[in-house]
C-alpha positions as CSV (number, residue, x, y, z in Angstrom):
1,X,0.0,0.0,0.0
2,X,1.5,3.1,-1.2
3,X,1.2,6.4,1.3
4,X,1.2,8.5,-2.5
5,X,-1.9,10.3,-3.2
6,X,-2.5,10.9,-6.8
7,X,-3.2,14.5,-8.0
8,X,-6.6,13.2,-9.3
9,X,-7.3,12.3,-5.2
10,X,-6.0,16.0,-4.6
11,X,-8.4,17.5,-6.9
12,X,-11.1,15.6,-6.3
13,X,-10.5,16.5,-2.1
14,X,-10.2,19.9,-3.2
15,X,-13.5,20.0,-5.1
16,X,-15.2,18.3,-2.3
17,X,-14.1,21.0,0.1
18,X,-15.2,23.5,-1.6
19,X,-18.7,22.3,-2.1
20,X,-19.0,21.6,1.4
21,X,-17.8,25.4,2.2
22,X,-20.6,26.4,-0.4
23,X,-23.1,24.3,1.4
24,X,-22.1,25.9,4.9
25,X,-22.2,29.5,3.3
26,X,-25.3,29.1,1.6
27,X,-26.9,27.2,5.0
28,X,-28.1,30.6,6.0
29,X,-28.6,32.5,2.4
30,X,-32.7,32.7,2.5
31,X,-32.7,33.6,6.3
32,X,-30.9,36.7,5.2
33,X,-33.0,37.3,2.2
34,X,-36.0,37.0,4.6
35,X,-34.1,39.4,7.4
36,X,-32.5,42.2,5.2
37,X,-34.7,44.2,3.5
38,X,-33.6,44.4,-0.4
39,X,-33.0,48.6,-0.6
40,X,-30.8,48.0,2.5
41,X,-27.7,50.2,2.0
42,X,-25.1,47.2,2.7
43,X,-26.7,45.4,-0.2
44,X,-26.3,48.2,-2.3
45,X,-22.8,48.7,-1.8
46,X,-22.0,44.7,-2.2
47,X,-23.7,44.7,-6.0
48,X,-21.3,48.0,-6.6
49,X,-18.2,47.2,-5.5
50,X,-16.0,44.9,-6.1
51,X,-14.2,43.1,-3.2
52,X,-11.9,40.7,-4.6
53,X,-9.0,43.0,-4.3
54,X,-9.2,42.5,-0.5
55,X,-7.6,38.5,-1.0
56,X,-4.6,40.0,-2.7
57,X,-4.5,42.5,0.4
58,X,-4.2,40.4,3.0
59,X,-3.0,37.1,1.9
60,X,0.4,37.6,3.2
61,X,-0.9,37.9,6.7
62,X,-1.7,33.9,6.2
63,X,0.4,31.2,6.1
64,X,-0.5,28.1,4.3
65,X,0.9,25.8,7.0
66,X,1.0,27.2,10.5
67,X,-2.1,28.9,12.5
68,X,-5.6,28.6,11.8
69,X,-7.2,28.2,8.5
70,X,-7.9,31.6,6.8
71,X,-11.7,32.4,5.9
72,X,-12.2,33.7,2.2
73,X,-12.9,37.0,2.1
74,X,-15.1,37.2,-0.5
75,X,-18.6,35.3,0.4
């Protein structure tokens, strides 16, 4: 038995994570749909701007193998 994990395994973990992380996210998605009212200012300003610059920000605050895991910014 070999202790090498094929890059296909690595992909398909990675995949799997992520569609747990979406499930997680989105657990809560309609309760905040029912609890924010749509004109709400903090909706406004997440459909016009764009917050994706924020990961190149602070990514080297993180450090892939010490510490906690790091939360993506962007949900």
């Amino acid at each position: 038995m070999s202790n090498i994990i094929s890059i296909e395994k690595i992909k398909e973990r990675l995949i799997m994570l992520k569609r747990q992380q979406e499930m997680m996210i989105s657990k809560y998605a309609d309760l905040y749909d029912i609890l924010i009212q749509k004109d709400h200012i903090l909706r406004k300003i997440k459909e016009l701007v764009d917050f994706s610059f924020v990961i190149e920000e602070v990514e080297k605050n993180y450090n892939l193998t010490h510490g906690r895991g790091a939360k993506d910014p962007i949900r």
